[in-house]
C-alpha positions in Angstrom: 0.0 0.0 0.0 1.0 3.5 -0.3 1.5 4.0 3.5 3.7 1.1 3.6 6.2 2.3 0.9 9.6 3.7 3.0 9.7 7.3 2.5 11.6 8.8 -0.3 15.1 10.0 0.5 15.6 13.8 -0.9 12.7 12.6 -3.7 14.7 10.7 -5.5 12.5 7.4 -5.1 9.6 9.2 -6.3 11.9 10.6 -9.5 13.1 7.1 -10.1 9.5 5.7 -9.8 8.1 8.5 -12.0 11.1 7.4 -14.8 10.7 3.6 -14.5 6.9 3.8 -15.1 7.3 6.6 -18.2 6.0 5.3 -21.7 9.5 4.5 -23.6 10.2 7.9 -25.7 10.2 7.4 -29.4 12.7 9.4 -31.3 11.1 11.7 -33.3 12.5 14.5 -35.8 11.4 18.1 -35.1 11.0 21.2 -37.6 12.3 24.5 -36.3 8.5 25.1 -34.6 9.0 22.3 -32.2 6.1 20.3 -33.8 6.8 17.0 -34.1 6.2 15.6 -38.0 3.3 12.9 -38.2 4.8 9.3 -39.2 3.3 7.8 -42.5 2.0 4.4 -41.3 1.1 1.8 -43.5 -2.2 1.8 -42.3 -2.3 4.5 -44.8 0.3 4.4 -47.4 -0.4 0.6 -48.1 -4.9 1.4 -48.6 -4.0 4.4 -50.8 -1.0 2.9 -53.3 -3.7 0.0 -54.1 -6.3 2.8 -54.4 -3.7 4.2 -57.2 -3.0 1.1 -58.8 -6.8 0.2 -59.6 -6.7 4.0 -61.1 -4.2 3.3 -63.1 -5.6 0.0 -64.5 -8.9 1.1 -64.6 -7.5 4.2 -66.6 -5.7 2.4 -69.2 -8.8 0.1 -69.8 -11.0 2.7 -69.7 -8.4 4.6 -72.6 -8.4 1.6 -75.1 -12.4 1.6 -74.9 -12.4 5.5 -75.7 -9.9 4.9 -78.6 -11.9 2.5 -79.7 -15.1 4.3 -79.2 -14.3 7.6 -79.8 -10.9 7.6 -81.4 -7.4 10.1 -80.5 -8.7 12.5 -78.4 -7.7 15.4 -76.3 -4.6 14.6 -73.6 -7.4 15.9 -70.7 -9.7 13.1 -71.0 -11.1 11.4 -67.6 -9.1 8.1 -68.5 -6.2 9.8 -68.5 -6.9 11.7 -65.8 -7.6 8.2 -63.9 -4.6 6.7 -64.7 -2.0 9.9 -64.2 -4.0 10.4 -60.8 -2.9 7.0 -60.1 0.7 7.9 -60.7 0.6 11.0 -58.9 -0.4 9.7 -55.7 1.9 6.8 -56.3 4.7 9.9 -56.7 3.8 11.6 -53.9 3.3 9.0 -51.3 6.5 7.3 -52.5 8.1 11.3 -52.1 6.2 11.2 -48.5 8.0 8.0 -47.6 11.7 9.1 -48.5 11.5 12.3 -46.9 9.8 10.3 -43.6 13.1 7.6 -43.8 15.6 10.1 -44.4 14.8 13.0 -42.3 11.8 12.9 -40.4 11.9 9.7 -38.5 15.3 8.0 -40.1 16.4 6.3 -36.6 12.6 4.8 -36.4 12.4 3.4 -39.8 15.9 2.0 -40.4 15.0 -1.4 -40.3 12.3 -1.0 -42.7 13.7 0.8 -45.2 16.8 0.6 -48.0 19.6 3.2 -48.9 20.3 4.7 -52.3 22.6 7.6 -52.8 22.5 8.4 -49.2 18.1 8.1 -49.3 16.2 6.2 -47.2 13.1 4.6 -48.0 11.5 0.8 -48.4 12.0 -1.2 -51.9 8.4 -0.5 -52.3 8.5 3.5 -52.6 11.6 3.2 -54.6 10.1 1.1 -57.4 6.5 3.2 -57.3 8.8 6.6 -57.7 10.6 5.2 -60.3 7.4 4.4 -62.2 5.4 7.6 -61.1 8.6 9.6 -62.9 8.3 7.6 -66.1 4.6 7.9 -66.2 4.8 11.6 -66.1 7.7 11.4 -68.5 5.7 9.5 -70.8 3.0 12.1 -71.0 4.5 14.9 -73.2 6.8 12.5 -75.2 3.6 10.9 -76.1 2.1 14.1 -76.8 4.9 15.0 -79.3 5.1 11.6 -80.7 1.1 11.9 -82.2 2.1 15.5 -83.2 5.1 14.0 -85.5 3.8 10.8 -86.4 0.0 10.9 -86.1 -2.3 8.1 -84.2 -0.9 4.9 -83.3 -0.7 1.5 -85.2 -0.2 -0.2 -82.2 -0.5 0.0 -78.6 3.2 -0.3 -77.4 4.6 2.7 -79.1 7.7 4.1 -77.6 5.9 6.2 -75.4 3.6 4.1 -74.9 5.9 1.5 -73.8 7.5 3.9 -71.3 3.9 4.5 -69.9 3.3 1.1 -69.2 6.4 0.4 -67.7 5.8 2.9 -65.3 2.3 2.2 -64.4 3.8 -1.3 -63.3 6.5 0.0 -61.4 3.9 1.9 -59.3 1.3 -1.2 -59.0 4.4 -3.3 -58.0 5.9 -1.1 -55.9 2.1 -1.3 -54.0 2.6 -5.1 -53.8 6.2 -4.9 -52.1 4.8 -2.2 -49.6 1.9 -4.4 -48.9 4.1 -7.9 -48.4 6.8 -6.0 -46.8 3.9 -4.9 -43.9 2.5 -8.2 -44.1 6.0 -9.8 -43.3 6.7 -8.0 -40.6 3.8 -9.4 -38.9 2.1 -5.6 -38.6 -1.2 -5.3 -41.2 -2.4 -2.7 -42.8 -5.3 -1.9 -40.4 -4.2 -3.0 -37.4 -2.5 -5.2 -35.3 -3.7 -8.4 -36.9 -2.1 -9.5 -40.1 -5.6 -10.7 -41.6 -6.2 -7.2 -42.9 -2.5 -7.2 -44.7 -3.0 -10.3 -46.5 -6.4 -8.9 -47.9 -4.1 -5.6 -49.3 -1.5 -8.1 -50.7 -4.0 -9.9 -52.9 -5.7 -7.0 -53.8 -2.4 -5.4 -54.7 -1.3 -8.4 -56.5 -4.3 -9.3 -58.6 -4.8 -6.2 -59.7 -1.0 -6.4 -61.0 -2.2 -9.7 -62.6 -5.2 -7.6 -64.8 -2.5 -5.0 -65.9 -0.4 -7.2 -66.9 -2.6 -8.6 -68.9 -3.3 -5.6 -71.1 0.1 -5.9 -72.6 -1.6 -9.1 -74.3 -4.7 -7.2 -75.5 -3.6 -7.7 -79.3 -3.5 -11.8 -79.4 -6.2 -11.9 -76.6 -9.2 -11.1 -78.3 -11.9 -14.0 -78.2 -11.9 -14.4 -81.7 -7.9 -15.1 -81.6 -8.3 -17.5 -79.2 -7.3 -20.8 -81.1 -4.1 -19.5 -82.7 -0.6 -20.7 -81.5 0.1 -17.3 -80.5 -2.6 -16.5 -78.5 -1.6 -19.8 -75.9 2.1 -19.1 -76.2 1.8 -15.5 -74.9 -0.4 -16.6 -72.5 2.4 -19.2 -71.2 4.8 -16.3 -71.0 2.8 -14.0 -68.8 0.0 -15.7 -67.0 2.1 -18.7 -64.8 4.4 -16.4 -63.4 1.7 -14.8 -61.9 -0.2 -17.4 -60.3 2.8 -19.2 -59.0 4.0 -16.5 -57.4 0.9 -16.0 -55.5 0.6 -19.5 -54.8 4.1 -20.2 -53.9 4.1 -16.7 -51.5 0.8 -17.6 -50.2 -0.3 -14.5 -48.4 -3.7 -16.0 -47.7 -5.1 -19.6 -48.5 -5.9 -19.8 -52.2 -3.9 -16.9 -53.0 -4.0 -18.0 -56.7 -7.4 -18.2 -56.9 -8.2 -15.2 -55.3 -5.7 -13.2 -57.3 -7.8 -14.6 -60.1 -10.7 -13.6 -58.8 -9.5 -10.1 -58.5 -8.6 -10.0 -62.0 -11.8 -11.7 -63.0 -13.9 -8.9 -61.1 -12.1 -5.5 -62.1 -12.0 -6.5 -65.5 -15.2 -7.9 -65.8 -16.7 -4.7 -64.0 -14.9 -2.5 -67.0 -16.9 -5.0 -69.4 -20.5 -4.5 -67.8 -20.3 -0.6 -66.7 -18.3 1.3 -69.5 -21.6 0.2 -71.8 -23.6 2.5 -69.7 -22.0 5.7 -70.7 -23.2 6.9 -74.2 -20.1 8.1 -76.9 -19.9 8.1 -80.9 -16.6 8.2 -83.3 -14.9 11.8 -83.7 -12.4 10.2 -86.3 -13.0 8.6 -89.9 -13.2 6.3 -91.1 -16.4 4.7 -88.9 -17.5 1.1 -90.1 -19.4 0.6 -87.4 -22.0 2.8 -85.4 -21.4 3.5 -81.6 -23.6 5.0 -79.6 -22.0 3.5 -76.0 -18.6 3.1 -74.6 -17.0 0.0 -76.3 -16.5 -2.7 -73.6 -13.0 -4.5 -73.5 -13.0 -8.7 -73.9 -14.2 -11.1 -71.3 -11.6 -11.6 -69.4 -9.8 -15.3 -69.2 -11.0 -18.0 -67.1 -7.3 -18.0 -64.9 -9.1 -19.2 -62.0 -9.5 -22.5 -63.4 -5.6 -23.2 -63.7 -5.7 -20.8 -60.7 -7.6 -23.4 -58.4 -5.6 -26.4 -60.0 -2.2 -24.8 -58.9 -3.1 -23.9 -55.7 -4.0 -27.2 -54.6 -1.1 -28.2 -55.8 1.1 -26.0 -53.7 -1.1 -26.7 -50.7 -1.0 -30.3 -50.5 3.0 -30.3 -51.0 3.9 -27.3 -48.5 4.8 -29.3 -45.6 7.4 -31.3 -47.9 10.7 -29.2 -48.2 13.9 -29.8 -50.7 15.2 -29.2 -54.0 13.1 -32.4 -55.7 10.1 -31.0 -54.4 10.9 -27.4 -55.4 11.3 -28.9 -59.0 8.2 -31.5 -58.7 5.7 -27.9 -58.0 7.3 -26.3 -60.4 6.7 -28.3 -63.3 3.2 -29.9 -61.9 2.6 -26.4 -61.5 3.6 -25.6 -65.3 1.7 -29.2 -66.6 -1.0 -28.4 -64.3 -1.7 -24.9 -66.1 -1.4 -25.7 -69.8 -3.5 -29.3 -69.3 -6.3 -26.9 -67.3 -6.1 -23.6 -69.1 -6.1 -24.7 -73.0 -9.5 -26.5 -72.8 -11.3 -24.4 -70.6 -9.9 -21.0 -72.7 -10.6 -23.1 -76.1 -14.8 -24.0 -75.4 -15.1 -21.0 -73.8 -14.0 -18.9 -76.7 -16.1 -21.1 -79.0 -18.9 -19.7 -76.4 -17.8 -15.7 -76.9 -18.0 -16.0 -80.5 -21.3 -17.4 -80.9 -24.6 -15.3 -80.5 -25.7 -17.3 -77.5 -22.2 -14.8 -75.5 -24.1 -11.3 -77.9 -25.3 -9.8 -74.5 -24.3 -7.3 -72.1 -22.7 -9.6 -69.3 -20.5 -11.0 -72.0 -19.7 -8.8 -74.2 -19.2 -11.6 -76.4 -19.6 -12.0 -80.5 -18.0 -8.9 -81.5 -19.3 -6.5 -78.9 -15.5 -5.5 -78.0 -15.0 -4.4 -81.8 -14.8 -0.1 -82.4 -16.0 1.5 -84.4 -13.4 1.1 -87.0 -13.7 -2.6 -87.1 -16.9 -4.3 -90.1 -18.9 -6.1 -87.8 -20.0 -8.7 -90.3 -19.9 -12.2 -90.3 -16.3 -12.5 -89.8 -17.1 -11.8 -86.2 -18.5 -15.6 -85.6 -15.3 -16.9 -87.3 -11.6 -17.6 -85.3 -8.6 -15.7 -86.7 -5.7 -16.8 -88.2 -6.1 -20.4 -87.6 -5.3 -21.7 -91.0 -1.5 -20.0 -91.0 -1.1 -20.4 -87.0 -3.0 -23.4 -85.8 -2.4 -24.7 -82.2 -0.7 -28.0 -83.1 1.2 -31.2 -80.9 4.5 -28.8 -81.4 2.7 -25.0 -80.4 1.2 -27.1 -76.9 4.9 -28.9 -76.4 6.7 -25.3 -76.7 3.8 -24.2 -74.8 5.0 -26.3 -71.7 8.5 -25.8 -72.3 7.7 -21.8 -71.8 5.0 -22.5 -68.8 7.8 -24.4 -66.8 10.2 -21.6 -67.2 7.6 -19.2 -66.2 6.6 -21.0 -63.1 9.8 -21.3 -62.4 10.1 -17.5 -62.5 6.9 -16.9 -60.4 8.3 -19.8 -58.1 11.6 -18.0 -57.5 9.7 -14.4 -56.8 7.1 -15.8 -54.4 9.8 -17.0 -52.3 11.5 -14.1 -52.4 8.2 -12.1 -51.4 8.4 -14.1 -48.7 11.4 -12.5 -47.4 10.7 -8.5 -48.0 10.7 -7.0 -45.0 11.8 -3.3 -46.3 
């Protein structure tokens, strides 16, 4: 009891009391006022990066519809404005976070952040300034580039291909922030790590449907039984889901990754219909009086599930063999699951039964500057590049190397810490 406590000598048992039961001081940098600076948390920095990235995809699919729809237009359209929003608050937060780790708070975040040319900050806001620069670097090269040499033949024009480079280094730079908080055992949200893993798929499935605009060319439904079209897919789409389901930052991350891709580019098919547009440029084939929707996305969930369950049943089995035997059940697993499924279902898109809203299917995706005539219930380019024994044996050759690939990133997301 208080009573029974010996009295203090001089007050210096009180004093020592008072010190020993004091909440550990934090240090903390000070401006010239005396006003300590707020620490970015990532609470905050982690919700708002994946907030940019689905800008920026959402931008860039919402800009192929309008040049599809409505043809060039003016730089200030809301697509753009979408998708250089996204990089902007990729730029800044990722400015927020160097200034926090180098000046502001340097001793409290030194073991979450890295060093380059005597700058602190973590891998994450490194790669997502690098790609917020190149975004806005893109922007009046591209500018000039349709001044000198008119509209594009192709999406991956110089420029272009500087855009999209960037746009990924911001999305991925919101997947390291988001594993690195996740690693460290603190979430997002809280002090729990469930609300962490929920930002890392989110972050990384919407990585998964930007990615997959680089294959917008050899994706359409109607190319969907050429030798290209599955060799492309082998290149990009494995990686992806391996790495989410060797990483595993929730059960099923695979799947739900593919889920995520399924549901923000299937929302871009069913609500950019519902805004009315019509050509500015000649020549117009076809009339548009709505927004052009993009293609049904793939059905990745189906290899998606198949490789998960793969990865599940064999993680408590360690070793090189095993590492191999995942990697190339993961990479058989994918081509023997996604060829069939993608190959009836595109025989679905192209038929009138897929001609409705949901689907978007049997031409709907075409602009304006495509004929919409019968050619639209037909798949391309099969007689000169036919999916043959040899296309599906190169296939898996280029699936194994990119599991292999996503293998060998998931387990190093498993280590980010900074």
């Amino acid at each position: 009891t208080p009573d029974s406590r010996p009295p203090a000598f001089g007050g210096i048992t009180s004093s020592m009391e008072s010190v020993d039961t004091a909440p550990p001081l934090v240090a903390t940098a000070r401006p010239a006022s005396g006003m300590a600076l707020p620490r970015l948390r990532s609470g905050t920095i982690v919700p708002l990066l994946v907030f940019a990235a689905t800008c920026i995809t959402v931008g860039i699919l919402w800009d192929i519809s309008w040049h599809v729809t409505i043809g060039r237009d003016s730089f200030w359209t809301p697509a753009h404005m979408a998708i250089y929003l996204g990089g902007t608050l990729g730029g800044v937060l990722a400015g927020g976070l160097v200034l926090q780790s180098t000046f502001w708070h340097r001793d409290v975040c030194q073991g979450e952040s890295v060093g380059i040319l005597g700058l602190r900050a973590p891998l994450g806001a490194w790669v997502t300034a690098w790609g917020a620069a190149a975004m806005l670097t893109s922007a009046p090269l591209d500018d000039w580039w349709h001044n000198a040499y008119g509209l594009d033949v192709k999406i991956l024009s110089p420029p272009h291909a500087l855009l999209a480079a960037g746009m990924y280094g911001v999305v991925t730079g919101a997947v390291l922030l988001a594993a690195a908080a996740r690693n460290r055992g603190t979430s997002a949200l809280g002090t729990t790590t469930a609300p962490s893993r929920t930002w890392v798929v989110l972050a990384m499935g919407i990585q998964l449907t930007l990615a997959s605009v680089l294959l917008t060319e050899v994706s359409f439904p109607n190319l969907q039984h050429t030798g290209t079209f599955f060799l492309a897919s082998a290149i990009l789409y494995p990686a992806f889901l391996t790495a989410a389901a060797r990483y595993a930052p929730a059960p099923g991350a695979a799947t739900r990754i593919a889920l995520v891709y399924l549901g923000l580019a299937g929302a871009m098919v069913w609500i950019l219909p519902l805004f009315p547009a019509e050509p500015k440029l000649a020549p117009v084939y076809h009339r548009v009086t709505h927004m052009t929707p993009p293609a049904f996305p793939l059905m990745l969930v189906a290899p998606a599930l198949a490789m998960d369950a793969l990865y599940h049943f064999t993680r408590s089995h360690s070793g090189r063999a095993m590492v191999l035997l995942r990697i190339v059940g993961a990479a058989v697993l994918f081509v023997a699951v996604f060829v069939p499924v993608q190959w009836y279902f595109a025989e679905f898109l192209v038929s009138p039964a897929a001609d409705n809203s949901f689907f978007a299917g049997h031409g709907r995706f075409l602009g304006y500057m495509a004929r919409r005539t019968e050619w639209r219930e037909l798949f391309w380019r099969v007689d000169r590049d036919p999916v043959t024994a040899l296309v599906l044996g190169k296939m898996l050759l280029i699936t194994l190397g990119s599991c292999a690939m996503g293998h060998t990133v998931g387990a190093w997301f498993q280590r980010v810490r900074r």
